[in-house]
Phi, psi and omega in degrees: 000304168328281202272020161267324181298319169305324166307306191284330189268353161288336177284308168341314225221354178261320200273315144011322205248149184311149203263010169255017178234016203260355162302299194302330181290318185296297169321307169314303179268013175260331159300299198280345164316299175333278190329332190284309221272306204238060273257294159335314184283315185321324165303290192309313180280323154280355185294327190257014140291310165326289219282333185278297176342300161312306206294357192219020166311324193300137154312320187220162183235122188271181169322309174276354174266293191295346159293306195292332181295308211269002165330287193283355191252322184307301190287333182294288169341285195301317180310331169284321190294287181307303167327301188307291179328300185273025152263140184267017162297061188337337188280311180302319207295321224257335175243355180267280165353111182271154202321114194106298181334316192279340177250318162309343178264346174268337175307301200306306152350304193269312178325302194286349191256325166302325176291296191295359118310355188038042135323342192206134162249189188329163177228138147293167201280339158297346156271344185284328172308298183329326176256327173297318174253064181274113165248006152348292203240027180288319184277320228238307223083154064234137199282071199297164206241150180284328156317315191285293193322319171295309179296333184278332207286288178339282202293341209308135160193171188299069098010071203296332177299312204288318176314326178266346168293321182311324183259350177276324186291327196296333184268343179298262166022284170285007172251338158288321160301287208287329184286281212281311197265303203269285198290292182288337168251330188290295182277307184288291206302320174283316184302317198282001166304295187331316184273357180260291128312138186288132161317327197255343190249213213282345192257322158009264193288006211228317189287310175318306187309292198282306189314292180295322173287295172328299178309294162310322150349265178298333168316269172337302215269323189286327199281281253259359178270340176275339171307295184264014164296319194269330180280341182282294184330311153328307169110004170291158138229126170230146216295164159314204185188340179198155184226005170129016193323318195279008159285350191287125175294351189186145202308322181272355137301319143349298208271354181253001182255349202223109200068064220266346185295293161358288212246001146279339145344291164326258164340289174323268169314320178288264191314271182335318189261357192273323192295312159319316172303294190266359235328078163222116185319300189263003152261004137314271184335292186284329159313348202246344182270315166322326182263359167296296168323316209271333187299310179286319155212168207270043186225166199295333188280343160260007160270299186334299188299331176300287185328305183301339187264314208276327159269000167314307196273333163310310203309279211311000183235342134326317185293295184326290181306350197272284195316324189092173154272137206279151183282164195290342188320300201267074177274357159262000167281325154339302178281330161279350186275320177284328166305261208347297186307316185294316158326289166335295184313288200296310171298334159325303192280307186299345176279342193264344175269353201259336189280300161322334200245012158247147206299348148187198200273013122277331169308317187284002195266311181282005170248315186287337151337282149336269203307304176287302224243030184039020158305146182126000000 
């Protein structure tokens, strides 16, 4: 309810305000939003709003100005991200990362690296705030690119179909968390999993499995369904995050459906520039799910899970190219290759969230025991 208030008195008080300041008004209240909740993170954004502004001033950026650039929003990141790890609380691990930090520093990220292409030029530090002190999309994402953010603000005007797309998403959002996520899996599934099955033993753990993938689902997709619902209200469009993934045929479709601001981010900078140096695909592939893993956290079991992904999508598309394209002709071999894939796919991604979520690497050793080759 606190960030439906927020919502509401912020869209209010944005259409309210003369309309050649109201990004900058937007900005604002997205400071004192900080200062409340997360007083440390309010510090941190402005400072690397400084720091990108200043380091990326230059008409063109050779190679050592954009390492330098991409320093501070980076070294803020990692540092935290390692703190975080080696706290040994899940509640800690959850509260040290200040509020934001992990979608604001790949914004700062994607800018110097969009400049040093010479894609974008310089910003004063009130206009690069203006995209930084976003506030839609500050706690959760979706990690919107600035070109797009820059062309609605230029463009910004009043709009009642995208306002009511605005509220329609905000209500999808809050039904997919608290109804669907909190109440039909959190509560009904789990109680009635509970009555089936031993927790520990393999139809459990299987039950456990789908119970946890749904759940971050909706969960994940309602936060980013309430973003761009609030950012519509605004008169922003900000790109999705999710397309329907656990619909996916096949794992590196998976990966173009499920966060996708993230991991075309990602895919782009990583997967692009490594593939350029080496032009190999598949260690390319695995390096860009590894820094996916490590962007949530700095620790071995997401690096695994990075691995556990990176080499996931080397097999499938090893199979594929061996296998070919099925001719159009054979639309019931067609149709059987896309279930199996989409099976596959979908136990694939849920064994890895289900792996992920344990405290540490004999436990994951000792669920997947279970669970894949049924020992125990």
């Amino acid at each position: 309810m606190e960030w439906l208030a927020w919502i509401s008195g912020t869209t209010t008080l944005f259409w309210l305000w003369p309309a050649a300041s109201r990004f900058r008004l937007l900005a604002a209240i997205t400071l004192v939003f900080l200062a409340i909740k997360a007083p440390l993170s309010a510090v941190l954004l402005v400072l690397l709003t400084l720091a990108t502004a200043q380091l990326t001033r230059r008409p063109t950026m050779s190679g050592a100005q954009t390492a330098v650039a991409l320093l501070p929003a980076l070294a803020c990141l990692i540092f935290f991200k390692v703190l975080s790890s080696t706290a040994g609380d899940d509640v800690l691990r959850g509260t040290i990362i200040p509020l934001g930090l992990s979608f604001y520093s790949l914004r700062c990220v994607h800018f110097v690296l969009e400049r040093y292409m010479g894609r974008l030029e310089a910003k004063a530090f009130f206009d690069l705030g203006e995209y930084l002190f976003f506030l839609p999309t500050l706690v959760i994402g979706p990690i919107h690119r600035y070109p797009a953010f820059d062309r609605d603000r230029r463009r910004h005007r009043w709009d009642p179909a995208l306002f009511s797309e605005g509220l329609e998403r905000l209500v999808y959002g809050y039904v997919k968390i608290a109804f669907v996520g909190n109440f039909l899996i959190a509560q009904l599934y789990s109680d009635w999993t509970g009555g089936l099955a031993e927790p520990e033993s393999r139809a459990g753990l299987y039950l456990a499995m789908l119970g946890i993938g749904f759940g971050l689902y909706m969960q994940f997709s309602g936060a980013s369904d309430i973003a761009i619902g609030f950012a519509r209200l605004l008169g922003v469009r900000v790109m999705e995050n999710f397309n329907w993934p656990f619909l996916s045929t096949s794992l590196p479709v998976f990966w173009q459906r499920w966060h996708i601001s993230l991991t075309s981010l990602v895919r782009q900078y990583v997967y692009g520039g490594i593939s350029a140096v080496t032009r190999n695909p598949a260690l390319s592939s695995l390096a860009t799910m590894v820094a996916i893993g490590l962007w949530h956290e700095m620790s071995l079991r997401y690096l695994l899970w990075g691995l556990y992904h990176g080499l996931g999508i080397i097999v499938w598309q090893q199979v594929a190219r061996r296998l070919g394209p099925l001719p159009d002709e054979q639309r019931i071999l067609r149709f059987a290759a896309n279930f199996c894939g989409g099976v596959v796919t979908l136990h694939f991604a849920m064994l890895g969230f289900l792996l992920v979520r344990q405290p540490d690497l004999a436990t994951m050793a000792e669920v997947f025991g279970r669970l894949v080759l049924g020992a125990g």
